[in-house]
N, C-alpha and C positions, 0 to 999 in steps of 0.2 A: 375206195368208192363202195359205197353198199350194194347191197343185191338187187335192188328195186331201181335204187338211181341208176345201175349199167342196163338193166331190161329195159329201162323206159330211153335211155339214150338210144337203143338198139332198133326201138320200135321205131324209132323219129330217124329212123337211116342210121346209125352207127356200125361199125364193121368187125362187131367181137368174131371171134374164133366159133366155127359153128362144123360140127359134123357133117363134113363131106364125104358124099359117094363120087367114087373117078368112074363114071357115066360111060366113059371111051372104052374102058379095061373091064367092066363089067358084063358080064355074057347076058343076053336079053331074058334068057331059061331062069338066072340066078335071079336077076330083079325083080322078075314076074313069081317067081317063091316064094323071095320076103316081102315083097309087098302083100300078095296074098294072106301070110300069116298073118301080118298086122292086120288086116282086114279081117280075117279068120275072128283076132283078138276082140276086135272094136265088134265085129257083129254078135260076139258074143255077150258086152257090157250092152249092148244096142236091145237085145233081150232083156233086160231089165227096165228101161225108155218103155220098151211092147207092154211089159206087164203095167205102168206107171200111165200109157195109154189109155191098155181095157178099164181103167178106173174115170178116166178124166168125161169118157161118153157115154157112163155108163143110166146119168141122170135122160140121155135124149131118149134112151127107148122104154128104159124105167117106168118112167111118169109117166109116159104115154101108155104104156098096157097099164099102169095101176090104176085109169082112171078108168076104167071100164074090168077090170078083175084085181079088187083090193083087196085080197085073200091071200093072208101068209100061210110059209110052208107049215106055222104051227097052228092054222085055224083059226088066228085073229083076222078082224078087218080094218085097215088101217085108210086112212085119208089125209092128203099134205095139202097146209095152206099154201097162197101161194108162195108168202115168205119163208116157209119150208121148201118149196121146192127150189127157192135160191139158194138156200143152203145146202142143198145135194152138191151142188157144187162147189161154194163157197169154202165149205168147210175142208174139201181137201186143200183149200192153200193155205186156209188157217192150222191145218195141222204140216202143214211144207216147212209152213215159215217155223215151226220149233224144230220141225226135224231139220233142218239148214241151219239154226241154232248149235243143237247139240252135237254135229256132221261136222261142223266146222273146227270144234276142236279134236272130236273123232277118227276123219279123215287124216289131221297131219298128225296124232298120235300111233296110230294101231297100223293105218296105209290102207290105200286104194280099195285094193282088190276085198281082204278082210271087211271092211263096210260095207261094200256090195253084199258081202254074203249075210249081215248082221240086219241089211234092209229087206232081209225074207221074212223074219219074225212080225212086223208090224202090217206087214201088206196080209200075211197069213188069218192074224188075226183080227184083221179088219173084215178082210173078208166075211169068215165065219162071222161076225157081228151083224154085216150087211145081209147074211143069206139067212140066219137064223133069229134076225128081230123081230120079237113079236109087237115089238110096237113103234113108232116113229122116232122117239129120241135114239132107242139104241140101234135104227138104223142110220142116224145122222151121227152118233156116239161111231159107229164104224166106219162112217166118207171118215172123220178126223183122224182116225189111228192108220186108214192107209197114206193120209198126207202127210203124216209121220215119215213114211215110209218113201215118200216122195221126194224128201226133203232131202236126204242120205242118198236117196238116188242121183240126184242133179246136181250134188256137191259132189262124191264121188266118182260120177261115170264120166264127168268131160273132163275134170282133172285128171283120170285116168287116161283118156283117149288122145287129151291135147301132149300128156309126156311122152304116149307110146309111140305117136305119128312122123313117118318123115314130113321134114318144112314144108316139102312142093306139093305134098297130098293131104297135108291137116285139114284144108278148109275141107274136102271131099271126106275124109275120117269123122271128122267132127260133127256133121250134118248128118251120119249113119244115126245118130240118136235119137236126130228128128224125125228120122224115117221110122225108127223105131215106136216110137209116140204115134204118128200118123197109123201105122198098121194098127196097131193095139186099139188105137181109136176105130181104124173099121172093121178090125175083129169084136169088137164088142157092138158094134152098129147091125152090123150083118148078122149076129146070131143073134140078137134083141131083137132082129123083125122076123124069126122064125122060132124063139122058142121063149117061153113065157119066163117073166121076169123075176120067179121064187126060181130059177135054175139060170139064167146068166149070170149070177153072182160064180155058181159050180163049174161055168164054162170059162170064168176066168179067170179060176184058180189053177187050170192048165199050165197054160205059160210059165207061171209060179214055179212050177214045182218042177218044170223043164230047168226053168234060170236056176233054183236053186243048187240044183245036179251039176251042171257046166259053170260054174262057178270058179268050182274045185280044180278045173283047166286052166284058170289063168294064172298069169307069175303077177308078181309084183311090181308096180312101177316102177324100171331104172331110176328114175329122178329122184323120185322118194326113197330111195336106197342110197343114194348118192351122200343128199345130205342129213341121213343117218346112219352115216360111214362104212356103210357096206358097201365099199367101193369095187369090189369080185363078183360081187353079186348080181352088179349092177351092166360091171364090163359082160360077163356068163348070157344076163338078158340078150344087151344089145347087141354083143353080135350075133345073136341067134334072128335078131332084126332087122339090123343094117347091114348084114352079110359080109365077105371077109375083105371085100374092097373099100369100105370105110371105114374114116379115122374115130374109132371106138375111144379110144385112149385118149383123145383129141376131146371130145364133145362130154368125156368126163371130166376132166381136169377144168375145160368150160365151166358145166354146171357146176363143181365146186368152187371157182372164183367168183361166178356169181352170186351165188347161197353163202360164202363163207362169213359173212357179216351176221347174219341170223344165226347161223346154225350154231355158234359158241355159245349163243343164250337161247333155251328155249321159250323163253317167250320175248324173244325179240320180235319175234312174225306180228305179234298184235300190239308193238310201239312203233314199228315200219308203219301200219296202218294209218297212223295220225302225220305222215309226212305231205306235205301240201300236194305233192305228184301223183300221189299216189288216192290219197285223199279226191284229187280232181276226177282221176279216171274211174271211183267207185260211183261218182254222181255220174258221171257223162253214161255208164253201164244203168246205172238205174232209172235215170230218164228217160236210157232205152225201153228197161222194163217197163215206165209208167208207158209210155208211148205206144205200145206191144197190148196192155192192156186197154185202154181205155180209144186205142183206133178201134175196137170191137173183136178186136181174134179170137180169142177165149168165149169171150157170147155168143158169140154164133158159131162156134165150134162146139160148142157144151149142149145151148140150148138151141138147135138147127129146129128143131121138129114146133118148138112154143113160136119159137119166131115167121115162121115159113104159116103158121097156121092163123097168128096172129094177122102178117100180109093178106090172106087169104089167096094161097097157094094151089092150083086147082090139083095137082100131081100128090099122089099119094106123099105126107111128109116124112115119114119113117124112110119110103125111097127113096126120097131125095137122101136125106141123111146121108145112105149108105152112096150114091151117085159121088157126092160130095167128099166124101171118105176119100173115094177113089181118085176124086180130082186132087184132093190133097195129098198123095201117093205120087201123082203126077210132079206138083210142086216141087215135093223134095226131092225127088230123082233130078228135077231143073236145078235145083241148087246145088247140089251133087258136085255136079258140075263149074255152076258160074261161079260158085264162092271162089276157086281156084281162078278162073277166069278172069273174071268181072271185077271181084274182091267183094270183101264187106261192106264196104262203104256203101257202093253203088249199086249191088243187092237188096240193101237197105234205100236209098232211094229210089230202084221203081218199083219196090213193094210197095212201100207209101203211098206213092204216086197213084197208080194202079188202082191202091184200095181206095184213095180218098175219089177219086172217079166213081167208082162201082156204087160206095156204099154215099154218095153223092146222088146219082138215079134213083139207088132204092129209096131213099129220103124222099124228094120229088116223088115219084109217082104214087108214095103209100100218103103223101097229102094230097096228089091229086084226085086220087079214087076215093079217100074219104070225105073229102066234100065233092064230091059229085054230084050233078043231079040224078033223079032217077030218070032223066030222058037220055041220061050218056051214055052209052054199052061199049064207048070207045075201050076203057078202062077192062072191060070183061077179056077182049080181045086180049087185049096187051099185061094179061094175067099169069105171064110167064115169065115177065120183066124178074120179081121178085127173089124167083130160083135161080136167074141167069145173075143177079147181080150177087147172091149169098154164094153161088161155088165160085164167080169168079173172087171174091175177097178171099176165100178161104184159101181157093188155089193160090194166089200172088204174096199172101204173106207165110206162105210155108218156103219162100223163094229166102227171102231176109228178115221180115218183121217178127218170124218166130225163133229162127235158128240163129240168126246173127248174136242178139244181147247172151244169149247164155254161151257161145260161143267166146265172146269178150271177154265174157267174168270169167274164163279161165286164161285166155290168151295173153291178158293184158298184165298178167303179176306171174312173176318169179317163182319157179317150185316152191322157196320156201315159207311165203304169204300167198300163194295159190289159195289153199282151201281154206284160210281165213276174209281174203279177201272176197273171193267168191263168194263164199257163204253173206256177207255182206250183202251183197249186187242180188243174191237170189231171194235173201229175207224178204230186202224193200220188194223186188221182183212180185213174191206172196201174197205181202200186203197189199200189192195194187191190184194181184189178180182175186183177191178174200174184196176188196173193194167195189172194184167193177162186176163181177157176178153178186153180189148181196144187194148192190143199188142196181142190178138192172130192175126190178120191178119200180122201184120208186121214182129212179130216176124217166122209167118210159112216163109215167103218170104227171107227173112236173113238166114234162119235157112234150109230150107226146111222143109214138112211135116212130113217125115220121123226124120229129125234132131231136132226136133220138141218135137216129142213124146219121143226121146233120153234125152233129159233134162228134162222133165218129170220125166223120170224111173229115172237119175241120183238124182235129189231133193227125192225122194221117201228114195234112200240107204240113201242117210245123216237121210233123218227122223229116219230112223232105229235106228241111233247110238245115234243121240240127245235124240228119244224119250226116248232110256235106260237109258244114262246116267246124261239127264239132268232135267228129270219130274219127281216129288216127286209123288208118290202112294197116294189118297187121298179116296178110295176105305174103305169101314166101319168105317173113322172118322170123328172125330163131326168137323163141318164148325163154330161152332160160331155164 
């Protein structure tokens, strides 16, 4: 039996041999160590998410000082149309989707940890590109080289997280990245409304150069040491992981029955990929992706401040911004949790749920205030709706509609089509979030604002039905 056909039997209930902890024999002081480590480990790739964050929000408070002090740090004055200012953000998934390209064969050649440290060079000099362009291309010339950098991040950090996690705590491990992303996202919100936008680029080269330091702490995935025969290397990790009441020796000899079909050819991992099972679950992850983007999460995460201003939002919208930040702080620590709970599945459907409600109202009422008459002031009153419906979406898909899909694209293949597979799931992922940020301006103008956020809520119900009936539960079993 191949490696992919026994993960996918396993995911659907099967009873492979999986590395257990004897729970009864175990002292509560010991579990609470090695859990911790692993936590330890996961918060530190979760650093890297931070840094891949302060990129992703860094267009909401950007654009908003550059349009009142468009003065670079080199003495030009610059100005973005507004299909430039789509592109502040678009262009980091168009540079995702190559860095997820090139990640994917990088990841399963060199390992995990090693690409992490390789995704410090293009975030570095992205940066510098963004803080020292003296003119608009080569500051959109620098969103793409950090997406580069984005791209090696999201192939590497959950592949790495989902091999290092125990079964019953992965959903809770794997969600730290999202958390990661959230923070980064309101560390760069929050210093954007207090320090001007030729130095946010310099305050988020911080975290950078913390990740790049702490790097050098982590080992290398057991798994990926497994089936590239470093079988000591591998046992050495994990029991410094699993601690000395689990079967180490057990959950190796696992991973090499499962892998052992790939790993005699190395490029077996990208002829698995054309098998029909396998094949299904890289669409059923990517329609998560399309779903992810085009309910609206990324747009109103990206562009909170055009949107909110757009509504006409009476509350300061840089504050909100950063309010919203926090409420998505909130979210992920919710998931934290329910993914272990709840599971994926059902995560994923009352984010959906949820958002297609919220972003349902904001639709409604930004048609009902813009044909208003001018004897209505009912609408003035009720001018709070717009902030109340944008944190609530934001908050509910940071529950499943955001962490779930990239969770999948690793869960759902085998260590040794892991980072090919993924790399897969994240591409398309790119493409739809390079899509949906580049056509939000067009599509509001086609569409209107209000009609807008109506296809929004619509993508939202379908997620609902997809997420039930077409995502296998992958919540307390072993990944392989």
């Amino acid at each position: 039996m191949t490696a992919d056909v026994s993960e996918l039997e396993n995911l659907k209930g099967g009873n492979g041999h999986v590395c257990k902890v004897n729970s009864y024999d175990e002292p509560p002081g010991e579990r609470r160590r090695r859990l911790l480590k692993q936590v330890a480990l996961v918060g530190l790739v979760s650093l890297g998410y931070f840094c891949l964050g302060t990129t992703l929000t860094w267009p909401s408070p950007a654009l908003s000082d550059i349009d009142v002090n468009n003065a670079t740090l080199l003495g030009t004055e610059i100005s973005f149309s507004s299909a430039e200012k789509d592109m502040t953000g678009s262009l980091v998934y168009l540079g995702t989707l190559f860095g997820a390209w090139f990640s994917g064969w990088m990841v399963s050649s060199i390992g995990r940890y090693r690409s992490l440290q390789i995704s410090v060079i293009p975030y570095l000099l992205g940066w510098i590109l963004t803080a020292l362009g003296h003119n608009v291309a080569l500051i959109l010339t620098g969103r793409f080289v950090i997406g580069l950098a984005g791209g090696v991040t999201s192939i590497a950090g959950y592949a790495y997280v989902v091999e290092l996690s125990d079964t019953k705590i992965r959903g809770m491990m794997a969600t730290l990245p999202t958390m990661g992303i959230v923070l980064g996202n309101l560390y760069t919100v929050s210093f954007g409304y207090i320090v001007k936008w030729q130095h946010l680029t310099f305050v988020c080269l911080l975290p950078l150069a913390a990740f790049a330091l702490l790097t050098f702490l982590l080992p290398e995935s057991p798994s990926f040491l497994v089936i590239n025969g470093r079988r000591q290397a591998a046992i050495v990790i994990l029991r410094k992981l699993r601690g000395e009441y689990a079967d180490v020796e057990g959950e190796v000899a696992e991973l090499e029955r499962r892998n052992a079909a790939v790993a005699k050819d190395q490029n077996g991992g990208w002829k698995v990929l054309l098998k029909k099972e396998v094949l299904k679950r890289v669409l059923v992850v990517s329609t998560l992706f399309f779903m992810m983007q085009f309910c609206g999460n990324f747009v109103l995460m990206i562009h909170t401040t055009r949107i909110l201003q757009a509504a006409g939002a009476p509350i300061d919208p840089d504050a909100v911004t950063a309010i919203a930040g926090a409420l998505r702080v909130a979210g992920t620590l919710a998931a934290i949790f329910l993914l272990d709970i709840i599971g994926r599945r059902y995560s994923l459907v009352i984010s959906h749920a949820v958002n297609a409600g919220a972003l349902a109202v904001l639709g409604a009422y930004v048609y009902l205030a813009e044909n208003a008459g001018p004897e209505e002031h009912i609408y003035e009153t009720l001018s709070w709706v717009p902030t109340v419906c944008l944190t609530v979406s934001l908050f509910i898909c940071d529950i499943g509609v955001h962490p779930v899909p990239y969770i999948l694209s690793s869960e759902y293949f085998s260590t040794s089509i892991r980072s090919q597979a993924s790399s897969l799931c994240i591409s398309a992922g790119t493409i739809f979030s390079f899509l949906a940020l580049q056509l939000y301006s067009p599509m509001q103008e086609l569409l209107t604002q209000a009609g807008l956020y109506m296809v929004y809520a619509f993508v939202s119900v379908v997620g609902v039905a997809f997420s039930f009936y077409a995502v296998t539960e992958t919540k307390g079993k072993h990944v392989g």
